[in-house]
C-alpha positions in Angstrom: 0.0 0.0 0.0 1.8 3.3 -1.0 0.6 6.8 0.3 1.9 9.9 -1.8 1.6 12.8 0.2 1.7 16.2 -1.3 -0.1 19.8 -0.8 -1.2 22.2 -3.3 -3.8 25.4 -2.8 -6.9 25.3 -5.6 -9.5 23.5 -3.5 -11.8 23.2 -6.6 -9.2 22.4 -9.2 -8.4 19.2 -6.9 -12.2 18.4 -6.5 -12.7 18.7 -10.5 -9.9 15.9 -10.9 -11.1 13.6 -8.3 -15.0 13.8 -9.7 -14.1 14.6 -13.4 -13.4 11.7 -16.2 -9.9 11.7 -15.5 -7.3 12.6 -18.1 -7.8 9.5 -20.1 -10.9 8.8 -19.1 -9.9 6.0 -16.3 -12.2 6.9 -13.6 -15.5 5.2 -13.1 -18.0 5.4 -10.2 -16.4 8.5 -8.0 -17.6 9.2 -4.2 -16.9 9.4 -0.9 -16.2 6.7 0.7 -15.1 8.9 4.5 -15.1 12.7 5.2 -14.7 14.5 8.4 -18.5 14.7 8.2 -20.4 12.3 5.9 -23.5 14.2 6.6 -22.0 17.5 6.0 -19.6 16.6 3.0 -21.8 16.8 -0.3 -21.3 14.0 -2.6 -21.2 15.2 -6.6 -20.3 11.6 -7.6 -24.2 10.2 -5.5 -26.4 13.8 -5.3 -26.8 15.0 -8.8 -28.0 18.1 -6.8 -24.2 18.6 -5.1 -21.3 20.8 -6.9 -18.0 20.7 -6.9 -18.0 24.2 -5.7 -20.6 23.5 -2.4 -17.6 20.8 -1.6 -14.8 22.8 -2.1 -16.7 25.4 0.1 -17.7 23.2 2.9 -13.9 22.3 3.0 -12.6 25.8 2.7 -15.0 27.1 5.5 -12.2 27.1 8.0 -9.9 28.4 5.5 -11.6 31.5 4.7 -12.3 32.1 8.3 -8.8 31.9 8.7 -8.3 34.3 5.5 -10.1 36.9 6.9 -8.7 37.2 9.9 -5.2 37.4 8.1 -6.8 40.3 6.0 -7.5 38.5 3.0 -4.0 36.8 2.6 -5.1 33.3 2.5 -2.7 30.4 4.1 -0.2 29.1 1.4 0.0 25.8 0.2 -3.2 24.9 2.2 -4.5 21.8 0.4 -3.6 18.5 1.8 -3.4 15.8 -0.9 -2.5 12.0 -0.4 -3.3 9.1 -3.1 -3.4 6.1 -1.7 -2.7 2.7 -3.5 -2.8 -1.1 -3.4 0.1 -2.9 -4.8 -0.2 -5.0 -8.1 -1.7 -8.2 -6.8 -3.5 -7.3 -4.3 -7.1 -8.2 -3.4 -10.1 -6.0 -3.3 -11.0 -3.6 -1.2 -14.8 -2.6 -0.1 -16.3 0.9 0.7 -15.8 0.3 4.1 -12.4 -0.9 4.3 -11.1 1.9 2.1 -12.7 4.3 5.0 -11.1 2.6 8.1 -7.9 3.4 5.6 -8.4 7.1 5.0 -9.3 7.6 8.8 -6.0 6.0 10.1 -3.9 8.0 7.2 -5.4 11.8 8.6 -4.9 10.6 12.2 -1.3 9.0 12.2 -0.4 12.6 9.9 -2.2 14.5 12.1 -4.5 16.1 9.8 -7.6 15.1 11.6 -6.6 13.2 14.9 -9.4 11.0 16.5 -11.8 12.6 18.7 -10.5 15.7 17.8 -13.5 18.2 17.3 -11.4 20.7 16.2 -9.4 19.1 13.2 -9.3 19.9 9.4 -11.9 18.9 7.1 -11.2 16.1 4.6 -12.6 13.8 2.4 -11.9 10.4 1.1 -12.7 9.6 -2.6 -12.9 6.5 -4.5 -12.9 6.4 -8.2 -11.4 3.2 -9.1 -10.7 -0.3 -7.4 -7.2 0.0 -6.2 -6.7 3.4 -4.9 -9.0 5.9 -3.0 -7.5 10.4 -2.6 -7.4 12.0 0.5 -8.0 15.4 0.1 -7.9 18.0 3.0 -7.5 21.5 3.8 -5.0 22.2 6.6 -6.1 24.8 8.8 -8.2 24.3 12.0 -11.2 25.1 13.7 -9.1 27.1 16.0 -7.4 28.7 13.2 -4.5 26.9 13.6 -1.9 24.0 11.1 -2.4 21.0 12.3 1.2 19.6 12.5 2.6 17.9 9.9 6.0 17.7 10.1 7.6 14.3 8.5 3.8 13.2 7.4 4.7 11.3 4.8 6.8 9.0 6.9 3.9 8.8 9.2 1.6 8.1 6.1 3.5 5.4 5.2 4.3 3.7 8.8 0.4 3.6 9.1 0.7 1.3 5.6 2.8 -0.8 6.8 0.4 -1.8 9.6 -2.7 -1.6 7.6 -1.4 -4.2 5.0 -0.3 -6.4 8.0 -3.7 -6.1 9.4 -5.8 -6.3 6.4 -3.9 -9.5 4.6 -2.1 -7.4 1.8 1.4 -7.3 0.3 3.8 -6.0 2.7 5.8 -3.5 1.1 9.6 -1.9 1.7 9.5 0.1 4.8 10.7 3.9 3.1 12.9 6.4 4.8 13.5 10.0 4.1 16.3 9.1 1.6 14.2 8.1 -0.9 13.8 10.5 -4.1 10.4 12.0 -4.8 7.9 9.5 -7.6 7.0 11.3 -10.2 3.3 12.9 -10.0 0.0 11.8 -11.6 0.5 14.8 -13.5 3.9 13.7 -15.2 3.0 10.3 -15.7 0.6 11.3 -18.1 2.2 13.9 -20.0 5.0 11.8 -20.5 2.3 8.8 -22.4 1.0 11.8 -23.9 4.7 12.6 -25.3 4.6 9.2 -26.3 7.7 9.0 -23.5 8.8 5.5 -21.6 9.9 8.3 -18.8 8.9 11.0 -17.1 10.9 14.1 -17.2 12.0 13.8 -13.6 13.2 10.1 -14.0 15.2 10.9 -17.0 17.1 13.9 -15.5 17.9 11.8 -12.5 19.4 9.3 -14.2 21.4 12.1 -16.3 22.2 13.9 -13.2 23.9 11.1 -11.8 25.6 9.8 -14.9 27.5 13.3 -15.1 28.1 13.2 -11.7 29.7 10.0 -11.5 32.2 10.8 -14.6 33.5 14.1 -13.9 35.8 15.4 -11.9 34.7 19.3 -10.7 31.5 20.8 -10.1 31.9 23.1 -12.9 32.5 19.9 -15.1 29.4 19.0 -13.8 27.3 21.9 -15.3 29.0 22.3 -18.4 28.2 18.3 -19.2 25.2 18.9 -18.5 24.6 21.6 -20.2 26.1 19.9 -24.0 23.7 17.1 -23.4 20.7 19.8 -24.0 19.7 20.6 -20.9 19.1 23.3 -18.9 20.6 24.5 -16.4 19.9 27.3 -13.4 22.0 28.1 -10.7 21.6 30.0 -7.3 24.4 31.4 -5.6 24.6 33.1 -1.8 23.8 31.7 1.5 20.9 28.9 -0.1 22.9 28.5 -3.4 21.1 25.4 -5.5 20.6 24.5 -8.8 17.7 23.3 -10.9 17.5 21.4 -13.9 14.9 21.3 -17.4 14.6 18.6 -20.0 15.0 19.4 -23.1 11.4 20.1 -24.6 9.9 19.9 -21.3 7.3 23.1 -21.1 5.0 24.1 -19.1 1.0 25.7 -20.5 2.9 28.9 -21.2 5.9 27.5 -22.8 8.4 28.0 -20.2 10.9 25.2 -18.9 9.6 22.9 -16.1 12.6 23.1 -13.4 13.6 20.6 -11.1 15.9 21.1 -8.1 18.9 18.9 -7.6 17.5 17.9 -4.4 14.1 17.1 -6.0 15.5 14.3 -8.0 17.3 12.7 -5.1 18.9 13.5 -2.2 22.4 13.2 -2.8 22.1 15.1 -6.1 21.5 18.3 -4.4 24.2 21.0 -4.3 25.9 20.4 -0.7 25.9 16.3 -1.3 27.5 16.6 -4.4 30.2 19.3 -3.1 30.9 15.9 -0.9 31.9 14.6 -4.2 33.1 17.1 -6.2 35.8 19.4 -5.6 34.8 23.5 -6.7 38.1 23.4 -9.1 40.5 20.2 -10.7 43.3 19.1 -9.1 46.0 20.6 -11.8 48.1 17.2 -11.2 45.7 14.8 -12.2 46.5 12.5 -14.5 43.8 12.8 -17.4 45.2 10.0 -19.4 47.2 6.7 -18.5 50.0 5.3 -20.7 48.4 1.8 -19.7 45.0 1.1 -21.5 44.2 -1.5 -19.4 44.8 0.6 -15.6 42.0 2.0 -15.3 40.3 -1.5 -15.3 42.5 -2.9 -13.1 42.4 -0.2 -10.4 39.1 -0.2 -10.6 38.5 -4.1 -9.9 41.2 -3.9 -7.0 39.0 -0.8 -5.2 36.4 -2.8 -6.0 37.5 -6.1 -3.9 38.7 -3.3 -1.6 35.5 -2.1 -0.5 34.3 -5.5 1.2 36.8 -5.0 3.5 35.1 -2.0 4.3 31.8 -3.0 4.2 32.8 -5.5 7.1 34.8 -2.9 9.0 32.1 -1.8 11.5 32.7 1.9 10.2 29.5 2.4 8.6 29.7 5.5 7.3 32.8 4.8 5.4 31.1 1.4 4.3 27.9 3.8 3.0 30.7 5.9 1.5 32.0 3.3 -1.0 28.0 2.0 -1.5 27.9 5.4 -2.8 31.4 5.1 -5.0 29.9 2.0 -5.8 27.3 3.6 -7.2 28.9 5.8 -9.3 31.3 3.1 -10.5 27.8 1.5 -12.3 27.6 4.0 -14.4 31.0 4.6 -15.8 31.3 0.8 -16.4 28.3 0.9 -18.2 29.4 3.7 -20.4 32.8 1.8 -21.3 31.2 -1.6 -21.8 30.7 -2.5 -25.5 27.0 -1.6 -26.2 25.3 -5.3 -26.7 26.0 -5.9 -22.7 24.7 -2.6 -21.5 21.4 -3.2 -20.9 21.4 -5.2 -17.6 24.4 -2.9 -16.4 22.6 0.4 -17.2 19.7 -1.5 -15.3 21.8 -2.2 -12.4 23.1 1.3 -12.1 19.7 2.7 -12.0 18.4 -0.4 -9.7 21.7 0.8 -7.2 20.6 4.0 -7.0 18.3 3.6 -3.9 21.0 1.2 -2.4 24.0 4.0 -2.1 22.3 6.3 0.4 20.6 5.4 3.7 20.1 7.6 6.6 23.9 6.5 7.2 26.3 10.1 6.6 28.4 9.0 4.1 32.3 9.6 4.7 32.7 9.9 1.1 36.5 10.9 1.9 37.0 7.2 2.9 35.9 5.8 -0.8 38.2 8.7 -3.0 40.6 5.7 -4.0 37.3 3.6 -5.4 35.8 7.5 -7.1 38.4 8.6 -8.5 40.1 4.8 -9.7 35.9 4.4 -11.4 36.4 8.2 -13.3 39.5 6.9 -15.2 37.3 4.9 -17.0 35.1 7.6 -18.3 38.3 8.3 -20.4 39.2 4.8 -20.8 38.8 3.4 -24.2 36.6 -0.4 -23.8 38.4 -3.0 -23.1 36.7 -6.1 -23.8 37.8 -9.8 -22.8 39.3 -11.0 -19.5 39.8 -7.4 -17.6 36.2 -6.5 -18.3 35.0 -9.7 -17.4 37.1 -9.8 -13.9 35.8 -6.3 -13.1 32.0 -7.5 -13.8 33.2 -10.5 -11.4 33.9 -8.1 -8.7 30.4 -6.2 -8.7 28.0 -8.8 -8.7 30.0 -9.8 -5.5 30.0 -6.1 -4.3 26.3 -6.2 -4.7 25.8 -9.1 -2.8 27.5 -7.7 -0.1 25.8 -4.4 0.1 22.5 -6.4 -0.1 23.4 -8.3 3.4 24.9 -5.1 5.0 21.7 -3.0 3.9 19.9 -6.1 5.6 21.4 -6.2 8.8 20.7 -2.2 9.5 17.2 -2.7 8.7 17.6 -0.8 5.3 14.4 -3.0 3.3 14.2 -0.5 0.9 17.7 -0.3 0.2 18.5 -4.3 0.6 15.8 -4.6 -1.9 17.5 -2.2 -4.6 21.0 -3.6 -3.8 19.1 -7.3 -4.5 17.4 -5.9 -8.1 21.1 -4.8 -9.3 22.7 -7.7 -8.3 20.7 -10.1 -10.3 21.1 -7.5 -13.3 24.8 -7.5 -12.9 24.6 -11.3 -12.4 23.1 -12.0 -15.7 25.5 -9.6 -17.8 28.3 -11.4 -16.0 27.2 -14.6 -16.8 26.1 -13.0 -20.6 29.9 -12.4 -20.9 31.6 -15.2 -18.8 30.0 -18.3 -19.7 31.8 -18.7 -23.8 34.8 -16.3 -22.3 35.3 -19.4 -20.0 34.4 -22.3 -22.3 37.0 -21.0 -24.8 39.5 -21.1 -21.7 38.8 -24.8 -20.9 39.2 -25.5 -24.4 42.5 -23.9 -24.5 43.6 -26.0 -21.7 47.4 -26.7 -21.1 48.9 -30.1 -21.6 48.1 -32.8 -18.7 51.6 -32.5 -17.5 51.5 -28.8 -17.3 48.0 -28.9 -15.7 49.5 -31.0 -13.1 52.0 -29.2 -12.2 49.7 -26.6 -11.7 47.7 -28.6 -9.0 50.8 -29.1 -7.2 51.1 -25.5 -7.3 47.9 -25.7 -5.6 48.1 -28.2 -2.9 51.4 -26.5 -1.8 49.7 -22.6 -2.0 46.4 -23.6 -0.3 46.3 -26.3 0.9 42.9 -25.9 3.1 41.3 -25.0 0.0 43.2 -27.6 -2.8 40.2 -30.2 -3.2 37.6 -27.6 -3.7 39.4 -25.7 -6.9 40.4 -29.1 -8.3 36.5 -30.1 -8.3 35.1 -27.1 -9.3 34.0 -27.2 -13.1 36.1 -24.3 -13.8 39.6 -25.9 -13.0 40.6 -26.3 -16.5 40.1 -22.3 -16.9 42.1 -21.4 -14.3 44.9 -24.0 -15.8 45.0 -21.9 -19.0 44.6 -18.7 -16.6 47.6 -20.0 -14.4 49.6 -20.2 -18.2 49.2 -17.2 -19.2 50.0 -15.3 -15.9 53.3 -17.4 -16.1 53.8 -16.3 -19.3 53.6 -12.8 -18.2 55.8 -13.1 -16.1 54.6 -14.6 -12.4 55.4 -17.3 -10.4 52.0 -19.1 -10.6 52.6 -20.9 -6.5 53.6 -17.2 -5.6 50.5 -15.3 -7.6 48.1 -18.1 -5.9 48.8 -17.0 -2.4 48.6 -13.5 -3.3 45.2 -13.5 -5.4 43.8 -16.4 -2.0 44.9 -13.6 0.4 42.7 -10.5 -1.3 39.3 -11.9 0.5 38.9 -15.2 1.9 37.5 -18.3 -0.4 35.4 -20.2 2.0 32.2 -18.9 1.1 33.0 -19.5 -2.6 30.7 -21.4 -4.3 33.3 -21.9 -7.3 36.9 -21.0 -5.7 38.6 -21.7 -9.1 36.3 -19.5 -11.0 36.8 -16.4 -8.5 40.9 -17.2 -8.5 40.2 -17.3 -12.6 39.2 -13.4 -12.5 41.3 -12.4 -9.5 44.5 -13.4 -11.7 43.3 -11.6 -15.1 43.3 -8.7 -13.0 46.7 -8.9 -12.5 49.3 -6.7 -14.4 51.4 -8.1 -16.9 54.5 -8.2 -15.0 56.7 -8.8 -18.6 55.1 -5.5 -20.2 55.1 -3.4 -16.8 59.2 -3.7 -16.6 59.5 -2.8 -19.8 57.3 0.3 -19.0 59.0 1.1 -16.3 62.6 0.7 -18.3 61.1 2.9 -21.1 59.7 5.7 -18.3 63.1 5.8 -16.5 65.2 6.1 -20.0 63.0 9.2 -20.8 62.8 11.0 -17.7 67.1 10.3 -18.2 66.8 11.7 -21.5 64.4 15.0 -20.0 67.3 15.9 -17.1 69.6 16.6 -19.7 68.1 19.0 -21.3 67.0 22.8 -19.4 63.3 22.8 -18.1 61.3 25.3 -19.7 59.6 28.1 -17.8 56.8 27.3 -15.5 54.5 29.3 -17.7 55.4 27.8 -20.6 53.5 24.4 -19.1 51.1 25.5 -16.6 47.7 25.4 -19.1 44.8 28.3 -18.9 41.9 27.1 -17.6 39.9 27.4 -21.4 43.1 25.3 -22.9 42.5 22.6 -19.6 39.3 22.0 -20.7 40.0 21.4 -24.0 42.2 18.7 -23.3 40.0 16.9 -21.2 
């Protein structure tokens, strides 16, 4: 059962909606099924005889009482709305059960308390099977606001209860971390747009796609900005920021703005200032001489972070859930486009799962943002890498799902759950021919057995599991190419064992398979660092130019981005 809390002030215009057609048509049968006076609340959808103007009257009386003792300035945003729905699924509801509904909603938010004489006038109105608007206005008998701080927490609390009492699907318990649903309002203009989003929903996912890739809050703006949207800023003590879709007008034409902090929480200015420094850090290194790096850090912070998940610092743990977040989306963007789907699900899926009411220490998870933003400039890198970094998320996932659990994050946990089983399939989408083609690439038997020497002698507690699993002849061809770049294969088993341990493993050779592709190539990194050394040699010889000559305007930084 999901309440939507929201407020408004055109009485009338709300009444017209409830009792009209509906946009498309979709409502049959309206009336009031509760009111704060059945007897007193005319009915348009039962007494031909009743207006929408009597109603929005009778529920404005203490309004305008209230308006003229204020001199005719009448109360803002006095109009109390809150849809209430079953879930998909769920059985029906009667008349009277939608009642006992509406009059626990106004009392757990306050609106209209029981046995309070003296409470705000509502209504409850029923124009379709699943879902029944309350409607109320929010002043007094006294002349006073009823209070209604947090009521949409309250509003949903009351739901959880109700579906426990009433036999229905229980639902994730919310928190005030979760971004705002889209309205009524945009739902249908975005069908009438012929749009598989609303506007809201699409700037989001924009919003945090930028976010994750660059490096500066000005970055931040200007991406945005070269993807058609706009963008408005406020600066001073309440500086902000609000966004428009391209396209996206209002009646009279102008752009319909979202706030940063109306999309989600953490994409509004101060959270992201968490994330973003105000100007780049001149000695970052924009490109890497090694294609593959980026990859490879990004896997090893990766692998890092369930260390910290099981830490018992939880706001560096949420800090990395957050990185983690990020990380989604710039994997997505340098995955070759036939596997993107289920990652750009999983990223999207994630985003409820990397903010709780936990403060983040986003400080502790730089190492994991800023080794995820080299590959936003990383070219793709198909094969093995790609495949050992996929390896490391859907286990990353899995974690955050069990440490959402055990803090009593459902909402979250449920999220973290949904992008695990989407990175799960691209993993296997990916994994399942790259690891048949190992096996069939397999190593002669006297190699291979030297191998599970290698094995017994490296780890030993763990020697008869790997040698069972079906993916031991993978990790013999693994174990040959790693020796051919370079590593002692008894020495490089100990050291991939010791990353995180292998007991819960369901297939240990499988994880030691991608924890080895992640290596480096230990043959092409000396040569590197021979060929790095000779030209910094070469470079001392000859005078430094003057610092001008190499410190870049800001206009030419950019361009070499």
């Amino acid at each position: 059962m999901v309440p939507d809390v929201s407020t408004g002030s055109n009485s009338r215009g709300l009444i017209a909606y409830l009792f009209g057609p509906g946009r498309r048509d979709e409502h049959t049968n309206p009336h009031i099924v509760a009111a704060w006076d059945m007897a007193g609340a005319p009915d348009p959808g039962r007494n031909p005889a009743a207006t929408y103007s009597q109603l929005a009257r009778r529920l404005d009386h203490h309004v305008d009482l209230r308006t003229r003792e204020l001199d005719g300035k009448k109360p803002p945003q006095h109009v109390w709305h809150c849809p209430v729905r079953t879930a998909p699924g769920d059985r029906y509801l009667t008349d009277a059960e939608w009642a006992e509904v509406a009059r626990r909603v106004v009392h757990a938010t306050s609106i209209a308390p029981d046995g309070d004489e003296r409470a705000c006038r509502w209504i409850a109105v029923r124009h379709a099977d699943d879902h029944i608007h309350i409607m109320a206005t929010t002043v007094r008998a006294d002349g006073r606001r009823p209070r209604t701080h947090q009521d949409g927490r309250r509003a949903q609390a009351e739901c959880r209860r109700i579906e426990a009492e009433f036999g229905l699907r229980r639902l994730k318990s919310d928190d005030i971390t979760a971004p705002r649903n889209p309205t009524g309002a945009e739902r249908a203009k975005a069908e009438r747009q012929g749009q598989t989003v609303t506007a809201r929903h699409w700037l989001r996912e924009r919003a945090y796609a930028v976010a994750a890739a660059v490096h500066t809050e000005a970055d931040y703006f200007t991406v945005l900005q070269s993807l058609g949207i706009k963008v408005k800023t406020r600066l001073g003590p309440e500086s902000g920021y609000s966004l428009a879709a391209p396209g996206d007008t209002n009646a009279a034409g102008e752009p319909v703005w979202y706030g940063g902090s109306k999309l989600a929480p953490d994409l509004s200015i101060n959270r992201l200032r968490e994330r973003l420094p105000d100007q780049e850090v001149a000695d970052r290194p924009r490109h890497v001489a090694d294609s593959t790096a980026p990859w490879r850090h990004t896997t090893t912070a990766i692998d890092a972070a369930h260390t910290v998940l099981d830490s018992g610092d939880d706001a560096a743990a949420q800090g990395h859930l957050a990185a983690f977040g990020d990380a989604l989306y710039n994997i997505t963007s340098a995955t070759p486009r036939p596997h993107r789907t289920e990652l750009r699900a999983a990223a999207m899926a994630f985003n409820r799962a990397r903010r709780s009411a936990i403060r983040a220490d986003h400080q502790a998870a730089t190492a994991l943002r800023e080794a995820a933003k080299e590959l936003a400039y990383a070219s793709n890198q198909p094969g093995g890498l790609a495949i050992a970094l996929l390896f490391a998320t859907v286990h990353l996932a899995h974690a955050a799902t069990r440490w959402h659990e055990q803090r009593g994050h459902e909402q979250q946990a449920a999220a973290a759950e949904e992008a695990f089983r989407h990175l799960q399939s691209a993993y296997q989408q990916v994994a399942t021919p790259v690891l048949a083609d190992l096996a069939r690439r397999a190593p002669r038997a006297t190699t291979a057995h030297r191998y599970e020497q290698d094995v017994r002698a490296a780890l030993p507690n763990h020697a008869d599991r790997i040698l069972t699993d079906p993916n031991w002849t993978a990790l013999t061809t693994t174990l040959a190419q790693a020796e051919t770049a370079g590593h002692s294969p008894r020495r490089l088993l100990i050291e991939v064992a010791a990353q995180r341990e292998l007991d819960s493993a369901e297939h240990p050779s499988e994880v030691l398979t991608w924890r080895i592709t992640a290596q480096p190539n230990r043959r092409t990194h000396a040569a590197r660092s021979r060929s790095t050394i000779s030209e910094t040699s070469s470079m001392s010889a000859t005078p430094h130019p003057p610092a001008m000559s190499v410190v870049r305007r800001p206009e030419e930084r950019s361009r070499h981005r």
